[in-house]
C-alpha angles and dihedrals in degrees: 000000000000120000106268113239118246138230147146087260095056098118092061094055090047090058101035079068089044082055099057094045087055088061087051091058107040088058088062104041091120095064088034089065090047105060089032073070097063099041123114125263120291116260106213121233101172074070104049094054094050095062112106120280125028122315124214120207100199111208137221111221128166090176141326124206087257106053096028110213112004096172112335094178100051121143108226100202100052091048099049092050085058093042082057093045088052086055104264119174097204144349134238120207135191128234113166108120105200109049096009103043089225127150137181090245092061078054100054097041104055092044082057093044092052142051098213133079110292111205119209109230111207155115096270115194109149135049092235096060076059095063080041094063095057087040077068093045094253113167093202141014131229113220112185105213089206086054097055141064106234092251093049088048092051085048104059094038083063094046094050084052093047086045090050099241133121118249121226099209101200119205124194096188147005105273090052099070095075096057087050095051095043084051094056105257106160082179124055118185102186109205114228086193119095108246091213098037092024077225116150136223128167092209083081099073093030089063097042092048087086096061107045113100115249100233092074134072111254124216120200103204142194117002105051097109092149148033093270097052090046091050089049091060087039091058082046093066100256127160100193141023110194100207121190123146089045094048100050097048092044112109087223117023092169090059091043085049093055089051092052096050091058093045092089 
């Protein structure tokens, strides 16, 4: 797959194709509910991250828009076995086809490969990409709040709750955890990466841990690639760190996995 080309705009050509796939799948919710029917029974994540000590969910990642090709020719299955035996919680896996390379395969396969929550990671913009989802066997679904109008976020948190997953409500800044809450979110992952440079910078969840409420389950995403990153969430009060890009290029992620388990 060739390298995609960036540009400041680049959000708004990722969603103009998520776009596209919504429509998809709304044209086949019928089938989709179907098969959400016969799915097998929800893992919780929610959960998962509110045991004691700090959760990691592992991702599966072929390539981002930042960071270009990362492994294009993983094998999912293979990785997130290891992920399991290092300890992982849950799993995220991608599913944008376009800049991630990411597919819904990748996604059943791995939830039939493992015993822990799979969370779907995608541009989600329509309900019926929420029943999708099950219909893959996800556990749990990501919503991006700077993706989504107010009324489309409410929307798909009550969907997800109608559908019987868990939904991840990513925040990219302050004055975006309001919205999330208003809108229902009981977990909240804050991304430490720059919508508009996909930079990262683990100050930003550090600064917006004081002002999520205590009742839900908090995700630090994107940036932790070491021990010290991970201990640094863990002193902001964070349940959870959600770690991809480190993880895949690592030799051993099972035994990265294990370190940063330990590291809170």
């Amino acid at each position: 797959m060739p390298e995609p080309t960036y540009h400041p705009d680049m959000l708004r050509q990722i969603l103009t194709t998520a776009d596209a796939r919504a429509v998809e799948a709304a044209a086949n919710i019928v089938e989709l509910r179907a098969r959400a029917a016969r799915a097998p029974a929800v893992r919780s994540l929610r959960d998962v991250l509110s045991r004691p000590g700090m959760s990691i969910i592992a991702e599966i990642k072929r390539r981002s828009p930042s960071a270009g090709s990362i492994s294009d020719d993983l094998d999912p299955v293979a990785l997130a076995v290891a992920y399991e035996r290092g300890g992982a919680d849950a799993i995220s896996v991608l599913t944008e086809p376009h800049f991630f390379a990411g597919s819904l395969e990748d996604l059943e396969v791995v939830r039939d490969a493992v015993a822990v929550p799979v969370l779907r990671k995608d541009f989600t913009r329509h309900p019926a990409q929420v029943w999708e989802a099950r219909a893959s066997g996800a556990d749990a679904v990501l919503l991006i709040v700077a993706a989504l109008d107010q009324p489309t976020l409410a929307t798909l948190i009550a969907t997800a709750i109608d559908v019987g997953v868990d939904a991840v409500v990513e925040v990219h800044a302050i004055g975006e955890i309001d919205r999330a809450v208003e809108a229902g979110a009981s977990i909240i992952g804050v991304n430490n990466r720059d919508l508009s440079t996909f930079s990262t910078d683990l100050s930003v969840a550090e600064a917006a841990a004081p002002r999520l409420p205590d009742a839900l389950v908090r995700i630090a995403e994107s940036g932790v690639s070491d021990v010290g990153g991970a201990s640094r969430m863990a002193r902001a009060g964070y349940d959870a760190i959600l770690v991809g890009e480190a993880l895949v290029r690592h030799r051993d992620p099972a035994g990265l996995l294990a370190d940063l388990k330990g590291s809170s």
